[in-house]
N, C-alpha and C positions, 0 to 999 in steps of 0.2 A: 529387272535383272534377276537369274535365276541362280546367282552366284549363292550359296550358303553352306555355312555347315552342319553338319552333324553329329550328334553327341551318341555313343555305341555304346549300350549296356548290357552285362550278361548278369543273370541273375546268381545272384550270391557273390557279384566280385563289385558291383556296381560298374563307374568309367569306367570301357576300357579300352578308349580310341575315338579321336575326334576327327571327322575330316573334312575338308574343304569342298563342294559337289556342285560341277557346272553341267546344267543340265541341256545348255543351247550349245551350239557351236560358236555360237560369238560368245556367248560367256570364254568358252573355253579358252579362245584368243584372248582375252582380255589376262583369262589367269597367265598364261602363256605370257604375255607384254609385262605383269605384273610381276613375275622371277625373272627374267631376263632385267628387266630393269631395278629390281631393288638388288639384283647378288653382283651387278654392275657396279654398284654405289655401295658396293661392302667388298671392296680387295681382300682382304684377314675371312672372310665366311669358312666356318670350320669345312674341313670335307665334305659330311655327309649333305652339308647344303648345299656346297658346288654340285654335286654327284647328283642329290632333286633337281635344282635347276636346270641342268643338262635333260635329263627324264624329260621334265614338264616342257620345256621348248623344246629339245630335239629329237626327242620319241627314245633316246641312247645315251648314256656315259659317256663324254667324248676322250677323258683322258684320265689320268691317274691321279691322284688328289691325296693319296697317304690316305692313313690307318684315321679313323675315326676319332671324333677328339673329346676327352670328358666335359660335359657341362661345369 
């Protein structure tokens, strides 16, 4: 599997971004099966995770989700 992440560092700020990198096309389906199916099984998912999971299966935002919400 060529599913992993990555740690992004700039110098003098240390972290500054981690990210998820499929680097096959089946990976990417797999990421794709894997937000479609956990934001399915999470009704309550604040906006901005509806709003990725949208992104990552359907290439688009499909609908309006409210203002973002505080951790």
């Amino acid at each position: 599997m060529s599913l992993h992440v990555e740690t992004r560092v700039m110098d003098g700020l240390g972290t500054t971004a981690k990210a998820i990198v499929a680097t096959t096309e089946k990976d990417w389906k797999l990421m794709q099966d894997i937000m479609f199916r956990a934001t399915n099984l999470w009704p309550d998912a604040p906006p901005q995770v509806k709003r990725l999971s949208d992104v990552v299966t359907n290439g688009k935002v499909l609908q309006d989700y409210g203002p973002d919400q505080e951790n």
